[in-house]
N, C-alpha and C positions, 0 to 999 in steps of 0.2 A: 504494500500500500504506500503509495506517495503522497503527500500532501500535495503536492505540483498537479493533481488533478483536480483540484477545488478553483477556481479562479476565482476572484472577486471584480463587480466591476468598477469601473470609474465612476466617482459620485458628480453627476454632471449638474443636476436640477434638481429644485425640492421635489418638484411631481416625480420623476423618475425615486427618487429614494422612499419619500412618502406612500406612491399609489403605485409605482413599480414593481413586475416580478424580478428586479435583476436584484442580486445580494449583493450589497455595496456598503459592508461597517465600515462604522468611523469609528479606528483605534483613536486614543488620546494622544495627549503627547509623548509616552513613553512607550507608544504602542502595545498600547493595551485597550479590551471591554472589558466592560465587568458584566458577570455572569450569576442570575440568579438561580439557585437549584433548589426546587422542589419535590418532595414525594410525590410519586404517579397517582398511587390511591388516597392518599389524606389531604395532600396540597400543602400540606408543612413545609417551612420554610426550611430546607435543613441549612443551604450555606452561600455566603455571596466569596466569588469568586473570581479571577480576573481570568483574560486567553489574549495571547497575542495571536498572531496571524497562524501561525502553525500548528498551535493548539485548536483553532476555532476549527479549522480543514482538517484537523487529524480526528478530531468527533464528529465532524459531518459525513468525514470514509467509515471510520470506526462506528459507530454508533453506540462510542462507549466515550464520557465524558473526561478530555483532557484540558488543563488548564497550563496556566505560567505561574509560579511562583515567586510571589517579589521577592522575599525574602531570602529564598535559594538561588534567584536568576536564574532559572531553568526549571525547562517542561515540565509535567506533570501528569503523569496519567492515574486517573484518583482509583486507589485501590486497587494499585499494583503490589505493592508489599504486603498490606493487609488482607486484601481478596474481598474489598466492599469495594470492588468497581461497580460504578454505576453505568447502569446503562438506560441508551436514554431510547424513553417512549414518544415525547416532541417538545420539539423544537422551535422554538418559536424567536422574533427578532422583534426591537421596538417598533416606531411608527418613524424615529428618526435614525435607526440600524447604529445607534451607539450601545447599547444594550440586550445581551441574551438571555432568556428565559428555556431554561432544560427543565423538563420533567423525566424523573429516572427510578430508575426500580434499583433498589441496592440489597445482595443477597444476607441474612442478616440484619439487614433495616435499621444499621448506624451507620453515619455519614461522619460525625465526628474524629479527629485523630486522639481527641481528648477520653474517648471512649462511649461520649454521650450520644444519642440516635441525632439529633441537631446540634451543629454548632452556635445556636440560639440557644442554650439550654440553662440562659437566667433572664428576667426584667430586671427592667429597674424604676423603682417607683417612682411614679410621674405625679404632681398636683404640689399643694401647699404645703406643710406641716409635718414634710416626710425629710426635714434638714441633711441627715447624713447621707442617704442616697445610697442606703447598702446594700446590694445587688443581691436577688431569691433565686433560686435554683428553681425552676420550672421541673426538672427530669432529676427523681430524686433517686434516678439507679443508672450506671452506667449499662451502657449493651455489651460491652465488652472489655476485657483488661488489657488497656494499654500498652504497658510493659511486656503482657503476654505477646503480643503481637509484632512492638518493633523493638523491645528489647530495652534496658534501661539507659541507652543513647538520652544524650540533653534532644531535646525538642527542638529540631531542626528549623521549624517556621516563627517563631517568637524570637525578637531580638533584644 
């Protein structure tokens, strides 16, 4: 599989990108989108993520979800080490193709590297009277152990 078989096209006109079928993302300036991913059956938000050009073409051949990693500066194919690749059900693009939306089925049903099923797995209280702003745990059991999986390595994505 190449990614050289994905082409994007040139963003010419708002109609063309707005009401157009041609795929024509606007990376930012670091050449990057960001990517929202979603559970296929719940619509949980499990994780935002980013892709540059190679990543966005390597999930559109694959149909299994890769990103870019700021943090590492390279690719990313999620649940490769762990065996929670996701794969995706669709696909979708914004209105102005700077943003991806994947819905994906992940085997095991955590998306987390932290162990938890979403990488959303606290709020934070929003309104008056709530001063310190101390963060609740939404998911009060991991899906799986961490350690178990990538071994007690520092956590490569946190700097």
């Amino acid at each position: 599989m190449s990614s050289n078989d994905v082409r994007f096209s040139q963003r010419l006109t708002i109609e063309q990108v707005e009401e157009g079928h041609e795929l024509a993302p606007k990376f930012d300036e670091h050449g990057l989108i960001a990517c929202v991913t979603t559970a296929a059956g719940s619509g949980e938000v499990l994780m935002l993520g980013y892709m540059n050009a190679e990543a966005l073409k390597k999930t559109i051949l694959s149909g299994e979800a890769h990103y870019y990693s700021r943090s590492r500066k390279t690719l990313w194919h999620k649940g490769a080490t762990s065996g929670l690749v996701q794969k995706v059900v669709e696909m979708r693009i914004d209105d102005d193709q700077d943003a991806v939306w994947l819905r994906v089925e992940i085997p095991g049903d955590a998306s987390c590297h932290v162990g938890y099923r979403s990488c959303f797995y606290r709020s934070i209280p929003t309104g008056e009277g709530d001063q310190t702003r101390a963060l609740r745990f939404e998911e009060s059991e991991k899906s799986f152990d961490p350690s178990a999986v990538y071994g007690d390595a520092p956590n490569p994505t946190v700097l």
